[in-house]
Structure formats: structure tokens, C-alpha cells
C-alpha positions, 0 to 999 in steps of 0.5 A: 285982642280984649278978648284973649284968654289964656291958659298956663298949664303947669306940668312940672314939681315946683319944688323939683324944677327950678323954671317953675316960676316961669309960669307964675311969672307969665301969669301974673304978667299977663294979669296985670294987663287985663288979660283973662288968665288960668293957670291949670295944674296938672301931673306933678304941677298939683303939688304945688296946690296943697295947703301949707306947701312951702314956696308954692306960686299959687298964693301969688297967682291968686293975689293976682286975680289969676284963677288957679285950678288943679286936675283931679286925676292927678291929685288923686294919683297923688293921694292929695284929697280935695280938702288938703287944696289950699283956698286959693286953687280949685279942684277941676276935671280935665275936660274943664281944660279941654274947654278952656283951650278950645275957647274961641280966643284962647291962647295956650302954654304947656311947661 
């Protein structure tokens, strides 16, 4: 089991849908256990990526060792460039997620 890893992805506005923390909740949780833990931000869930967003996860989820990764085609859908990410979630392709759910051991959520 030491050898699990899991992969959040976070499809949902944070500051449009209130069960967002759920994801954050779950993260830092499983973080705090040892576990390997990705949250991937795709869709709308990369508004929360932006520097300076208000009430967004991300701070907390990368205080918590959890690494926190934002789909390119959605930011740029978005009009968020690269330099606009807060330090704490990086930009990434959506084969970097294809590669993290198809890892032996991975265990996946999608909210």
C-alpha cells in the first residue's frame, strides 16, 4: 500500500461551487498520511490557480507537500497565461495527467 498515489482532479470554479474544499480536504488528508498526492486542475478548477485569487486551495494544498498542477488548455481557454499561476501550481499538459492516472498504484478522484 506505501506505494499508492493519488490523483484529485478539481473540474469545478472554487469560487462558484461551495463543495470545492472537498478536494483540498481530501488532499491535505491523505497527505498528511504519507501518501504521494496530485491535485490536477482542469476546466473551470484552474481559476483557482491564479496569483492573488481570493479563498483559493492552492496555498493550503502546497503547505501540505501536495503538488498542484494546472491544465494548459484550460488556462489558456481561460486567458490565464503562465505568469499569472501563483508559485505554488504549475503549468502542465494533459498527457502529464494521462501519465499520472495510468501509473501502476494510482488511485483517482474526479470532482
Amino acid at each position: 500500500m506505501e506505494d499508492r498515489r493519488y490523483v484529485l482532479i478539481e473540474s469545478r470554479d472554487p469560487f462558484d461551487s461551495a463543495d470545492t474544499w472537498f478536494v483540498a480536504d481530501t488532499a491535505t488528508a491523505l497527505r498528511a498520511r504519507g501518501r504521494a498526492v496530485t491535485v490536477f486542475l482542469v476546466q473551470n478548477g484552474v481559476l483557482a490557480s491564479r496569483a492573488g485569487a481570493r479563498l483559493s486551495h492552492v496555498p493550503r494544498l502546497a503547505e501540505a507537500g501536495v503538488t498542484v498542477l494546472a491544465d494548459d488548455f484550460s488556462l489558456r481557454e481561460r486567458g490565464i497565461e503562465p505568469s499569472e499561476l501563483t508559485g505554488r501550481a504549475q503549468e502542465a499538459p494533459i498527457d502529464t495527467l494521462v501519465d499520472l492516472v495510468m501509473r501502476p498504484g494510482a488511485i483517482t478522484i474526479w470532482h
